[in-house]
PQR file with spaces between the fields and no chain letter, atoms N, CA, C, O and H, PARSE charges and radii, in Angstrom:
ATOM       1  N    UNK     1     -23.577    4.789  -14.155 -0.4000 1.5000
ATOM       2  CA   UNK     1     -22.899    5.358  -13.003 -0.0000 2.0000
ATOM       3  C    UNK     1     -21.816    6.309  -13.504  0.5500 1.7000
ATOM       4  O    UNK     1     -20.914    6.085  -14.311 -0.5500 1.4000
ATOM       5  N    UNK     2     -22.089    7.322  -12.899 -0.4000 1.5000
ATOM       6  CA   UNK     2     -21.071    8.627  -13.504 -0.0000 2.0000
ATOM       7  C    UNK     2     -19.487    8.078  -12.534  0.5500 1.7000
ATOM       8  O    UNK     2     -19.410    7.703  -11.364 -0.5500 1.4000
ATOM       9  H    UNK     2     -22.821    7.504  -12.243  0.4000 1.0000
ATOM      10  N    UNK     3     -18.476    8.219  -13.500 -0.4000 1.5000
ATOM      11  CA   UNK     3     -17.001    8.347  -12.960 -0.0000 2.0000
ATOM      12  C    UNK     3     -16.661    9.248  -12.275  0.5500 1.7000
ATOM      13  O    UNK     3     -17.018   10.396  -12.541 -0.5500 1.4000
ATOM      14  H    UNK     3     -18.539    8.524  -14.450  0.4000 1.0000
ATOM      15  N    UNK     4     -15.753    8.912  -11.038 -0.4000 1.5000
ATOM      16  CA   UNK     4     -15.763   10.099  -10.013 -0.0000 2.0000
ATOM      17  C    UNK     4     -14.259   10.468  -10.137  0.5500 1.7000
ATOM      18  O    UNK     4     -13.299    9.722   -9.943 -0.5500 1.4000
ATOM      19  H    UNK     4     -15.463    7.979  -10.822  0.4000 1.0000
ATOM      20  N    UNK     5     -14.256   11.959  -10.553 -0.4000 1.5000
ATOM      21  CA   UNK     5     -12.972   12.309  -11.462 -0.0000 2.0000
ATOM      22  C    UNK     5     -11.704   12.059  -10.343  0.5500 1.7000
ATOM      23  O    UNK     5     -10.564   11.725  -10.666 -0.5500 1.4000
ATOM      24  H    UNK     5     -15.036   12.565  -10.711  0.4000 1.0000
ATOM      25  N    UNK     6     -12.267   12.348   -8.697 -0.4000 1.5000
ATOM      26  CA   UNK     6     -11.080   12.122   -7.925 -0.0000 2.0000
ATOM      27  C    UNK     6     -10.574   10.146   -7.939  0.5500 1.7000
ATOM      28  O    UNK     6      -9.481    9.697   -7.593 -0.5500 1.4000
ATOM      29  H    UNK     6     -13.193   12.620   -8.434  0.4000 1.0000
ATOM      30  N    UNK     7     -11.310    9.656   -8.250 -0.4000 1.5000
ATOM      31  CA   UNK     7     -10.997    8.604   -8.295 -0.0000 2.0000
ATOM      32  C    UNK     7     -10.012    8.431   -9.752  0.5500 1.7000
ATOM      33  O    UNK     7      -9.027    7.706   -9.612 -0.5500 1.4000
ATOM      34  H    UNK     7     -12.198   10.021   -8.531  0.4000 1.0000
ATOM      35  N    UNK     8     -10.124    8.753  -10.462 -0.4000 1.5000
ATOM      36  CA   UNK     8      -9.403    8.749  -11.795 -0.0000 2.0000
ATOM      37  C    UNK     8      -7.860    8.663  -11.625  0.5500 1.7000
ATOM      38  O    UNK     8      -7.035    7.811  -11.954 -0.5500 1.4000
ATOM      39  H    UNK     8     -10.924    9.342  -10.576  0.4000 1.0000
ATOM      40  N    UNK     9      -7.731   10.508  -10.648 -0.4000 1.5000
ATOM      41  CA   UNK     9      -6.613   10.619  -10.779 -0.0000 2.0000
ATOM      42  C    UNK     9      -5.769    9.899   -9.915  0.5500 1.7000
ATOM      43  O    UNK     9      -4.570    9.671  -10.074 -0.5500 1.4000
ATOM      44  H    UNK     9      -8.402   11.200  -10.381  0.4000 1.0000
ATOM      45  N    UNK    10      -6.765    9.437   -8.646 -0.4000 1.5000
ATOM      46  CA   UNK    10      -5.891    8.151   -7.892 -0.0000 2.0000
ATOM      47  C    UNK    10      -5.032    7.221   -9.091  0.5500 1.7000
ATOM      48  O    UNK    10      -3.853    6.965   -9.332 -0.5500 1.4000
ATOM      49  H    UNK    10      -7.740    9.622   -8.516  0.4000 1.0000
ATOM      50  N    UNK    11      -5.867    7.015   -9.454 -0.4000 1.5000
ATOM      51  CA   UNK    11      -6.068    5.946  -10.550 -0.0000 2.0000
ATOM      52  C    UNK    11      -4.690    5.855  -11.391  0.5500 1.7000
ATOM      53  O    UNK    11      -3.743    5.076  -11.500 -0.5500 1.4000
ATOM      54  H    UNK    11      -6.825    7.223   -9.258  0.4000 1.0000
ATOM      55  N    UNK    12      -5.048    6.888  -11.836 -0.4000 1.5000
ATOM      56  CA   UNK    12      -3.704    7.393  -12.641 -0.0000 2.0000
ATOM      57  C    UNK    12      -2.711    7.953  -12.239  0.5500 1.7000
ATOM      58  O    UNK    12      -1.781    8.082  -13.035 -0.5500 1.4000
ATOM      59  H    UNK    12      -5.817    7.521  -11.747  0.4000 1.0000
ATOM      60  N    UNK    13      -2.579    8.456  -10.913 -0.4000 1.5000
ATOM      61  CA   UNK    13      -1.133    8.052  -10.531 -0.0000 2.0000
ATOM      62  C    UNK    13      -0.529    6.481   -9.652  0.5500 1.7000
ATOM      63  O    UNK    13       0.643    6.189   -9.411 -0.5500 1.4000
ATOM      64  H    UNK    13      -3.335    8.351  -10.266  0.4000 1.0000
ATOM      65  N    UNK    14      -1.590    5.806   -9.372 -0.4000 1.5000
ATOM      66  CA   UNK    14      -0.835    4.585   -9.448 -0.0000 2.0000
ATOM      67  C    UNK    14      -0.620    4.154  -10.437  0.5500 1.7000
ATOM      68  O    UNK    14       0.092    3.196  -10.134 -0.5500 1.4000
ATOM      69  H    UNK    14      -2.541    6.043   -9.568  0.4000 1.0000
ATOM      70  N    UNK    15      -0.724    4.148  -11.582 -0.4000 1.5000
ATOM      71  CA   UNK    15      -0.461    3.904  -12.293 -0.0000 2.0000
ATOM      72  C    UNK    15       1.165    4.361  -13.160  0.5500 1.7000
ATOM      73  O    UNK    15       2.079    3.702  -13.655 -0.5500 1.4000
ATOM      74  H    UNK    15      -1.302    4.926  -11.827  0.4000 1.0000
ATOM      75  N    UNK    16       0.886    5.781  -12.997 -0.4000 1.5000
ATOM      76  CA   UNK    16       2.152    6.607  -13.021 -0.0000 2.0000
ATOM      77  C    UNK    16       3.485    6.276  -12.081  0.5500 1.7000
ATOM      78  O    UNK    16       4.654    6.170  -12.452 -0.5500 1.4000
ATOM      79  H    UNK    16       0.144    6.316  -12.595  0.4000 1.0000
ATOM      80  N    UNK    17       2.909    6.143  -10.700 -0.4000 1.5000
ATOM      81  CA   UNK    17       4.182    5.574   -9.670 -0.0000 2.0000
ATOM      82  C    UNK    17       4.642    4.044  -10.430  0.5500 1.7000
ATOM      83  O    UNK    17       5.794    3.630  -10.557 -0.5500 1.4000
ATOM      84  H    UNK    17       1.959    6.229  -10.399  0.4000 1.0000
ATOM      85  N    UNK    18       3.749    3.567  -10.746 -0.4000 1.5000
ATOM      86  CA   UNK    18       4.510    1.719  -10.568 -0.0000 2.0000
ATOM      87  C    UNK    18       5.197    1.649  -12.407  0.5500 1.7000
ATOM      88  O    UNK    18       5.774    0.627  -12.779 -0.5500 1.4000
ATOM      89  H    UNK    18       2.813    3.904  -10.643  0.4000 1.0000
ATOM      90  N    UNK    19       5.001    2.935  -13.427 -0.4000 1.5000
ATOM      91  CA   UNK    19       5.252    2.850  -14.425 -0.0000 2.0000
ATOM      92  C    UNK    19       6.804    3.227  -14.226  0.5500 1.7000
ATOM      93  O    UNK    19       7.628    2.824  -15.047 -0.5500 1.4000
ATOM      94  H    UNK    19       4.532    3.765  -13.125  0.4000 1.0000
ATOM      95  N    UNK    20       7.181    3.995  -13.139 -0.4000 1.5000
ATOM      96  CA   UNK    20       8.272    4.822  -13.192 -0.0000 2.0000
ATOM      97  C    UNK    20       8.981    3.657  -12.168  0.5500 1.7000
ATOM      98  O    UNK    20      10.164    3.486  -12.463 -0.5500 1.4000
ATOM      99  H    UNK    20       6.511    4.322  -12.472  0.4000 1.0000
ATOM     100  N    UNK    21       8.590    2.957  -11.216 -0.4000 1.5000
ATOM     101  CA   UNK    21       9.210    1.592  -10.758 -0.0000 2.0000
ATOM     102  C    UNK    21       9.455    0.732  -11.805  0.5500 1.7000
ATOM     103  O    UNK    21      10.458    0.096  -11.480 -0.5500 1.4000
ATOM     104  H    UNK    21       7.629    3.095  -10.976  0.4000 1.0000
ATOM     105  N    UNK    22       9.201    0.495  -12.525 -0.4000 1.5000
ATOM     106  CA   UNK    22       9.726   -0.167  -14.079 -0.0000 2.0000
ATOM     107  C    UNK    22       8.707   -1.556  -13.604  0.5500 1.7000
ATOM     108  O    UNK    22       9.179   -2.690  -13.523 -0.5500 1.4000
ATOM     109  H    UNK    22       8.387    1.011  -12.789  0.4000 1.0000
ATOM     110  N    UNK    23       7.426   -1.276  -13.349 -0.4000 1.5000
ATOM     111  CA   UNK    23       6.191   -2.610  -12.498 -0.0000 2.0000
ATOM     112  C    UNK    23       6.500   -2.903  -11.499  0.5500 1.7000
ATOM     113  O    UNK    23       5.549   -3.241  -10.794 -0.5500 1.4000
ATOM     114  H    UNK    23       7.042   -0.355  -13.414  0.4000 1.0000
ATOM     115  N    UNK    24       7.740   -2.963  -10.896 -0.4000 1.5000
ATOM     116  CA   UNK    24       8.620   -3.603   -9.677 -0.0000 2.0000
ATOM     117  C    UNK    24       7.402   -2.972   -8.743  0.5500 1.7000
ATOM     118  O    UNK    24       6.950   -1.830   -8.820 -0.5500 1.4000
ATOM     119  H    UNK    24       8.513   -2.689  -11.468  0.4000 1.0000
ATOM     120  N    UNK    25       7.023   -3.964   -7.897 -0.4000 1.5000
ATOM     121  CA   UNK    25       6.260   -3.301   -6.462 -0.0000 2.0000
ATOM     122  C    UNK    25       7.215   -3.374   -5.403  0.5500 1.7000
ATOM     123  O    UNK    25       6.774   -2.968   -4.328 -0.5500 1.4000
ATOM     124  H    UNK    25       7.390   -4.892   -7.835  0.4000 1.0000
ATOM     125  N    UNK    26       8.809   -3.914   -5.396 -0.4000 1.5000
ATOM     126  CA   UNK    26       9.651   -3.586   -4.265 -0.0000 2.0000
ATOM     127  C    UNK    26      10.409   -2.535   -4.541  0.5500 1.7000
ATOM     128  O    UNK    26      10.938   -1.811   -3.698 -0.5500 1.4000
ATOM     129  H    UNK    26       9.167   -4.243   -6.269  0.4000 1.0000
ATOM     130  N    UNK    27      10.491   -2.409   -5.856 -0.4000 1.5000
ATOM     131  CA   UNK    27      11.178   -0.809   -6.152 -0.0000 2.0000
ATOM     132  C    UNK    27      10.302    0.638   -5.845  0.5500 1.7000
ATOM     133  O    UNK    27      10.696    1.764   -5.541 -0.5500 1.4000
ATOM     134  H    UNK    27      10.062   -2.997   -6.541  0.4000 1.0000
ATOM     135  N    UNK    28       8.699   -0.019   -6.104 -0.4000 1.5000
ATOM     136  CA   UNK    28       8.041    1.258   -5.882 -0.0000 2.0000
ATOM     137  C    UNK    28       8.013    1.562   -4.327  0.5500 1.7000
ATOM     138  O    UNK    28       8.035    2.721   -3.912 -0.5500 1.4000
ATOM     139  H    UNK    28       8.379   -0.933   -6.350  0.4000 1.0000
ATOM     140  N    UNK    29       7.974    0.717   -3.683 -0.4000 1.5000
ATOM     141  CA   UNK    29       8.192    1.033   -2.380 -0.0000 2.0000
ATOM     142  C    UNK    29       9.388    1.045   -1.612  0.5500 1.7000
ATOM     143  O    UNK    29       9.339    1.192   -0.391 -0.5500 1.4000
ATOM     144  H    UNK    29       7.956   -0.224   -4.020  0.4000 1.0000
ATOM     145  N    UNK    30      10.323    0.921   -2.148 -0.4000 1.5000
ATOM     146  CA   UNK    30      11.718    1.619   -1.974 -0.0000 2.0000
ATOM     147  C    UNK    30      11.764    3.166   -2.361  0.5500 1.7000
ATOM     148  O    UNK    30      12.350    3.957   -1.621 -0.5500 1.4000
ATOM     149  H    UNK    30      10.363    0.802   -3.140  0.4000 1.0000
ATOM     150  N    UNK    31      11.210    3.533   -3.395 -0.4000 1.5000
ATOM     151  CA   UNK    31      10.967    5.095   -4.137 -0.0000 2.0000
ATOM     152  C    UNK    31       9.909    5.637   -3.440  0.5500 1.7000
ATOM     153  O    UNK    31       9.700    6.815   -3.731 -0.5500 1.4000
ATOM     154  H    UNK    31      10.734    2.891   -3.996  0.4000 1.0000
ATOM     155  N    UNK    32       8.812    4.924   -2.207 -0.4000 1.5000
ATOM     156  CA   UNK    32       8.659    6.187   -1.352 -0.0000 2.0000
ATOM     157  C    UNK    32       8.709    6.035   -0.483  0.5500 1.7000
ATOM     158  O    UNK    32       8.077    6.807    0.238 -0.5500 1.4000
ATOM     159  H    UNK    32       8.982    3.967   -1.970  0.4000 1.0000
ATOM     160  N    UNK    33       9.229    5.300   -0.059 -0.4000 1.5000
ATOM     161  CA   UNK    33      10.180    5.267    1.401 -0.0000 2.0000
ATOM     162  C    UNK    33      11.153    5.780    1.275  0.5500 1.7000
ATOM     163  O    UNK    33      11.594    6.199    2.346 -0.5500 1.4000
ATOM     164  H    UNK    33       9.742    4.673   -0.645  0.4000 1.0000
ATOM     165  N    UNK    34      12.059    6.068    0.014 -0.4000 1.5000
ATOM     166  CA   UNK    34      12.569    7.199    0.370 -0.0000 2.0000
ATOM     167  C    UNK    34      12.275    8.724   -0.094  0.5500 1.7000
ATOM     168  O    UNK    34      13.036    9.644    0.209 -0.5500 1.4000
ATOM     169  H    UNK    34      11.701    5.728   -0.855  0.4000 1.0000
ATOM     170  N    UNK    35      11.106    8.900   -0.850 -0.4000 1.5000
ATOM     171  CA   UNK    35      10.448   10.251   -0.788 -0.0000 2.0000
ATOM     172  C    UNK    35       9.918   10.463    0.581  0.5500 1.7000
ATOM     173  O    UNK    35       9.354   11.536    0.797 -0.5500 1.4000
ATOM     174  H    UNK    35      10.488    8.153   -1.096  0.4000 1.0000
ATOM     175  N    UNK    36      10.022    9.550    1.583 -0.4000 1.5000
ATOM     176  CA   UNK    36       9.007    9.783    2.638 -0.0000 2.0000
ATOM     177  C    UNK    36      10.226   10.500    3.533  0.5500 1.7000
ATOM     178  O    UNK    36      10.310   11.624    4.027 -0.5500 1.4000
ATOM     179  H    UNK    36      10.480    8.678    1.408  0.4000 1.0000
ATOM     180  N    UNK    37      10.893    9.659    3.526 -0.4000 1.5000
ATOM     181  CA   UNK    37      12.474   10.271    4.529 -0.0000 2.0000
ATOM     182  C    UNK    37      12.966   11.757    4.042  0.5500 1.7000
ATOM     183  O    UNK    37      13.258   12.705    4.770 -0.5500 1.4000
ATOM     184  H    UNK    37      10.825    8.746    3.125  0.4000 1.0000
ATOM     185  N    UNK    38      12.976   11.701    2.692 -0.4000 1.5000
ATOM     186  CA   UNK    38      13.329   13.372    2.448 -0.0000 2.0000
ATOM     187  C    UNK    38      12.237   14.099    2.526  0.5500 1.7000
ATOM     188  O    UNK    38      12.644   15.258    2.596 -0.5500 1.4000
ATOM     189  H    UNK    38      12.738   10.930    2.101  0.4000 1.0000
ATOM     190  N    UNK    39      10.866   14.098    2.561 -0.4000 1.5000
ATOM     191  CA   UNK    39      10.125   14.925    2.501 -0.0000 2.0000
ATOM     192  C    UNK    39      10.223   15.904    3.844  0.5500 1.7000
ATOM     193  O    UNK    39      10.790   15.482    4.852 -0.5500 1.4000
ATOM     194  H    UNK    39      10.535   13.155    2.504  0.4000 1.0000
ATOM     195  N    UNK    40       9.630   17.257    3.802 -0.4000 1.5000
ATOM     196  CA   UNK    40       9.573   17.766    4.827 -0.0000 2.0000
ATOM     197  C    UNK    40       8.428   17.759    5.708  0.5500 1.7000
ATOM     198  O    UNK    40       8.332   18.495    6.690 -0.5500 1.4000
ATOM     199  H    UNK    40       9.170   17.600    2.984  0.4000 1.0000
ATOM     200  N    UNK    41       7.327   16.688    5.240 -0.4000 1.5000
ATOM     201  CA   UNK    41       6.257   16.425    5.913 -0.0000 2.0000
ATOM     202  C    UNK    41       5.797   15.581    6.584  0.5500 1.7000
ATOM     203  O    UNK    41       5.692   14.475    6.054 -0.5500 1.4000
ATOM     204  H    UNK    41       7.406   16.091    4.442  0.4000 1.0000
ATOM     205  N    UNK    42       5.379   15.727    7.876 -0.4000 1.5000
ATOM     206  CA   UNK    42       5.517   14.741    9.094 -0.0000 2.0000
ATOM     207  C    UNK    42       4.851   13.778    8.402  0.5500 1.7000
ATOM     208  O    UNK    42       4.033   13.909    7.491 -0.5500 1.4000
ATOM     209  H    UNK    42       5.465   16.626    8.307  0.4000 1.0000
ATOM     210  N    UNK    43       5.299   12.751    8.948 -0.4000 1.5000
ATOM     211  CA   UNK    43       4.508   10.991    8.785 -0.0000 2.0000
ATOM     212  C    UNK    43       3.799   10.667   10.031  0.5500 1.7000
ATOM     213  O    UNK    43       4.479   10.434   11.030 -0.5500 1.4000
ATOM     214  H    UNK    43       5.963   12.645    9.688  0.4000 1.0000
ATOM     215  N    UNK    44       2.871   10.634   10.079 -0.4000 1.5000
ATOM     216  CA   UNK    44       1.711   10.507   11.096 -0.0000 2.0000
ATOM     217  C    UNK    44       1.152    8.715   11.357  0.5500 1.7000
ATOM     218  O    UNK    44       0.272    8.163   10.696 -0.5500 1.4000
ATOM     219  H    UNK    44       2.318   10.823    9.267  0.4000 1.0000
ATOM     220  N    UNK    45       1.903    8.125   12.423 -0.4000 1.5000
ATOM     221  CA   UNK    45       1.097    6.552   12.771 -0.0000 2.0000
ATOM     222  C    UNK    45       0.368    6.734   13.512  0.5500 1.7000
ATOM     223  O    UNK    45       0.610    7.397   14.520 -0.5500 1.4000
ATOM     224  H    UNK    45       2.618    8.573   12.960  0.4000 1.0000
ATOM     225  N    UNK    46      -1.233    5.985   13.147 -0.4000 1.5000
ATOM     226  CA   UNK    46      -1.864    5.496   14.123 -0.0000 2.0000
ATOM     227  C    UNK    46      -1.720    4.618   14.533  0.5500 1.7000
ATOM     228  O    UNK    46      -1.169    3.729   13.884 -0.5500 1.4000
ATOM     229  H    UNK    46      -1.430    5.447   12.327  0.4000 1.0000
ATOM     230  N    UNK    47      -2.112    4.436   15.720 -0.4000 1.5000
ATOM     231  CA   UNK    47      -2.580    2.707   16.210 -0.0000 2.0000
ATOM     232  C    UNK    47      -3.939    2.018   15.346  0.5500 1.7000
ATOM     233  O    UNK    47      -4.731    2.804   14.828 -0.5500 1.4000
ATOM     234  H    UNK    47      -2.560    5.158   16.247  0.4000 1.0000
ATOM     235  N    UNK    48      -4.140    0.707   15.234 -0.4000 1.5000
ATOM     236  CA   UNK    48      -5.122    0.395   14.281 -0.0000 2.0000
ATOM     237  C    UNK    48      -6.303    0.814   15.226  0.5500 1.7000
ATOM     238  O    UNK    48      -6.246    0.910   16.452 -0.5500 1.4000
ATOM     239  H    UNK    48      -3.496    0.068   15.655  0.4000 1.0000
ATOM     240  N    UNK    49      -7.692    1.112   14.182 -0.4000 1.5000
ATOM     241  CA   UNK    49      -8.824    0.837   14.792 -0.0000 2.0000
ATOM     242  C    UNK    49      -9.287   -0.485   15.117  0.5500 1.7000
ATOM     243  O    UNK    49      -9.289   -1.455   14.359 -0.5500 1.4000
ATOM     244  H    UNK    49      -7.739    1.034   13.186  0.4000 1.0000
ATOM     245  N    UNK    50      -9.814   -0.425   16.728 -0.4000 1.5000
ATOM     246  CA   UNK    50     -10.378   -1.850   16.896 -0.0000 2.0000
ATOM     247  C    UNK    50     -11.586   -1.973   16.965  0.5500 1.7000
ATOM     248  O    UNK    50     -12.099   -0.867   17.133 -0.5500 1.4000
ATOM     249  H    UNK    50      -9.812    0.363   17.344  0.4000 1.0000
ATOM     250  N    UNK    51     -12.644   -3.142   16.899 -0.4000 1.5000
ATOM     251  CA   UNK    51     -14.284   -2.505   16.502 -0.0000 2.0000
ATOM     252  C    UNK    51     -14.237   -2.555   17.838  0.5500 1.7000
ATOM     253  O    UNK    51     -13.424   -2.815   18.725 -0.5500 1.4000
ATOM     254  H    UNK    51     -12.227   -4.041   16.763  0.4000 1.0000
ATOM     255  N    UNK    52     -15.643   -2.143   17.684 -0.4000 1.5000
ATOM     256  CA   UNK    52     -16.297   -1.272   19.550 -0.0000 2.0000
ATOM     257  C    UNK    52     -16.188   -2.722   20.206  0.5500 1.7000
ATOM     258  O    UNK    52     -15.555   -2.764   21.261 -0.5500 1.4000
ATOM     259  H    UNK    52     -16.303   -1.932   16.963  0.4000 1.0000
ATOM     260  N    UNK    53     -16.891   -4.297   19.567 -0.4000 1.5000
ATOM     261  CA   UNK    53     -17.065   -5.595   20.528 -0.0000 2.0000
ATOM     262  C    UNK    53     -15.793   -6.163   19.435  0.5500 1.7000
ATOM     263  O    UNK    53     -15.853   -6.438   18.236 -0.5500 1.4000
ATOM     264  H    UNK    53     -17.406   -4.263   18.710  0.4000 1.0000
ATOM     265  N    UNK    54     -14.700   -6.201   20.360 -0.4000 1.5000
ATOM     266  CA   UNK    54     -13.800   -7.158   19.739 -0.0000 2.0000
ATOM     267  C    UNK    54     -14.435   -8.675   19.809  0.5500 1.7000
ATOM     268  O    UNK    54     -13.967   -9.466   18.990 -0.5500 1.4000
ATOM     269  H    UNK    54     -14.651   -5.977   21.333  0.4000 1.0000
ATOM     270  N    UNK    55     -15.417   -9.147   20.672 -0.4000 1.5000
ATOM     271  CA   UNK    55     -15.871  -10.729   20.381 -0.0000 2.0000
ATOM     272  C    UNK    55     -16.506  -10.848   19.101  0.5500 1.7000
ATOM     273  O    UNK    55     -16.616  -11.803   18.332 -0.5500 1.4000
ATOM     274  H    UNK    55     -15.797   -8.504   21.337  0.4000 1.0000
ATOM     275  N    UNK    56     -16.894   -9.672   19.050 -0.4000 1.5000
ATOM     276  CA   UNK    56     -18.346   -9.954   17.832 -0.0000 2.0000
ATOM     277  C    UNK    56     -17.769  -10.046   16.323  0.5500 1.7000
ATOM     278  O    UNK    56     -18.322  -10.634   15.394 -0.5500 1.4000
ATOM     279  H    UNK    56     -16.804   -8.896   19.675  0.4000 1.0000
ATOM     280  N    UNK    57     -16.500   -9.320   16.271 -0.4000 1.5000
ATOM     281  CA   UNK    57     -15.740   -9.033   15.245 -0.0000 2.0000
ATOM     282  C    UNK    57     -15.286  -10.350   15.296  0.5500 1.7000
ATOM     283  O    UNK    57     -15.261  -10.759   14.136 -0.5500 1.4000
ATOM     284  H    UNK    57     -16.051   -8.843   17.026  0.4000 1.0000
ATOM     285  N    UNK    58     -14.925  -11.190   16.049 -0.4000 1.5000
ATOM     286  CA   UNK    58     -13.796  -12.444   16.383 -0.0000 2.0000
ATOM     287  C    UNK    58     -14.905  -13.828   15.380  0.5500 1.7000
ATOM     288  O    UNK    58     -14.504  -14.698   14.607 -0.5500 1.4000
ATOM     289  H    UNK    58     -14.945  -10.857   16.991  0.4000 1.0000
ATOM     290  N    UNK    59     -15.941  -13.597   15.706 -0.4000 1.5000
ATOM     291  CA   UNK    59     -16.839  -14.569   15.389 -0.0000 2.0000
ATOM     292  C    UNK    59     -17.433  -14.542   13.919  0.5500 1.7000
ATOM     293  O    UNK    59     -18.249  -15.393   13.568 -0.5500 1.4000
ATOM     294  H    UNK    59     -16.268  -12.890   16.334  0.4000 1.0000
C-alpha cells in the first residue's frame, strides 16, 4: 500500500504541535486556543450530524 503523502504531513505536524507543547496535551490545547483567538480566521461551528433513523443508530 503506497503512503499518502497528505497524510504524512498531517502526521508530522502533530507531531510537531505536541513536540513544541513539551507532550503536554493541555498545553497543546491551550496553544491553539489561543492561536485560534488571535487568528484572523473565522471559526466555523456546526451542529453535530445526526443519522437519517436516529432509532436505528440507537440500537
Amino acid at each position: 500500500m503506497d503512503r499518502d503523502p497528505i497524510v504524512e504531513e498531517v502526521r508530522r505536524a502533530r507531531v510537531d504541535l505536541l513536540a513544541q507543547a513539551g507532550g503536554d496535551l493541555d498545553r497543546l490545547f491551550d496553544m491553539l486556543k489561543q492561536l485560534e483567538a488571535t487568528s484572523d480566521r473565522p471559526v466555523v461551528s456546526r451542529p453535530p450530524k445526526r443519522p437519517e433513523n436516529a432509532s436505528d443508530a440507537a440500537a
